[in-house]
C-alpha positions in Angstrom: 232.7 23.2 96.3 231.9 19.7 97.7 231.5 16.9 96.4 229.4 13.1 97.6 232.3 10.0 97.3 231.6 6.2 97.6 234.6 4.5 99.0 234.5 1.4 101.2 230.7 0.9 101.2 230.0 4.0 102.5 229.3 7.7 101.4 231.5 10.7 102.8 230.6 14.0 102.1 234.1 15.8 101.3 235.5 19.4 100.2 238.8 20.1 100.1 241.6 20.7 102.1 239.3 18.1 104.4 240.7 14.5 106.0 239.0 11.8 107.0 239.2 8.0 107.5 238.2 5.8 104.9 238.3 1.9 104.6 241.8 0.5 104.3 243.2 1.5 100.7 246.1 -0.4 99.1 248.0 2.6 98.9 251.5 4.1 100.9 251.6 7.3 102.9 252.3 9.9 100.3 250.7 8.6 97.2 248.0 10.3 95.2 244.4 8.7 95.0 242.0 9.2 92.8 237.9 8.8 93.9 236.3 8.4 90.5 232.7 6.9 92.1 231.7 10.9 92.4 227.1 10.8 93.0 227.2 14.1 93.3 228.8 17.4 93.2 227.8 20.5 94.2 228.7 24.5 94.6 225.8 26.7 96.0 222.7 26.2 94.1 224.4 24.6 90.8 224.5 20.9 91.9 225.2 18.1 89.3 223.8 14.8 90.5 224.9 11.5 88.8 223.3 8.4 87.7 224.2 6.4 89.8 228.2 8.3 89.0 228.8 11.1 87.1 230.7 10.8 84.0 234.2 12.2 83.9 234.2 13.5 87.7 236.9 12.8 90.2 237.8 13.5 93.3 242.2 13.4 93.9 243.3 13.2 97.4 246.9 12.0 99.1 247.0 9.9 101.7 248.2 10.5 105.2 248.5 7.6 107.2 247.1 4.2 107.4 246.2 2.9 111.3 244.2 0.8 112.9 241.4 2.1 115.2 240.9 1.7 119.0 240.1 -1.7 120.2 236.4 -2.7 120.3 235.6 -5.2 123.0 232.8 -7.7 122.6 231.5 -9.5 125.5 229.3 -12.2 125.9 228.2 -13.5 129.6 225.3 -15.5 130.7 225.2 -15.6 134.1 224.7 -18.9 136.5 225.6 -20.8 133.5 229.2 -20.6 133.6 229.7 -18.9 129.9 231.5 -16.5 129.2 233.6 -15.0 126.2 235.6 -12.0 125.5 236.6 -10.8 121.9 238.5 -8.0 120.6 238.7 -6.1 117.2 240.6 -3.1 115.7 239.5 -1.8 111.9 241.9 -0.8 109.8 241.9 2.8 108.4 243.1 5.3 105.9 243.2 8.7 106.7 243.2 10.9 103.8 243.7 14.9 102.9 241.4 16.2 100.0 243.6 17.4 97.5 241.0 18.7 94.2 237.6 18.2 93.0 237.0 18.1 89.2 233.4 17.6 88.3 
């Protein structure tokens, strides 16, 4: 069984026993989450698809770890005119283990 989450602006595709990184969650390693923005859940060819949710489905999962991702680096350089600038920028994360789907 799978299941279709929205979590952080994004969509992730998930079954379980799966992890991935999400958007930072306010939530400690060890706790239980609960996904309840389900659009669509499926198991071979019976698939429920929701409007823009389904009613009543949820997706639990615990959380692993929170992190921060590798650094990015953003440079801007314009050559003969004496500009240059140099940025960084590492996104926060939280990785998370699929625990049950419950459409």
């Amino acid at each position: 069984m799978y299941a279709i989450v929205a979590t952080g602006g994004k969509q992730y595709r998930v079954k379980e026993g799966e992890k991935l990184r999400v958007e930072k969650l306010s939530a400690e390693t060890g706790d239980t989450i609960e996904l309840d923005k389900v659009l669509m859940v499926g198991e071979g060819d019976d698939v429920k698809i929701g409007a823009p949710y389904l009613e009543g489905a949820k997706v639990t999962a615990t959380v692993a770890a929170n992190g921060r991702g590798a650094k990015v680096k953003i440079i801007k350089f314009n050559r003969r005119k004496h500009y240059r600038k140099q940025m960084g920028h590492r996104q926060s994360f939280t990785e998370i283990e699929i625990t049950g789907i419950s459409a």
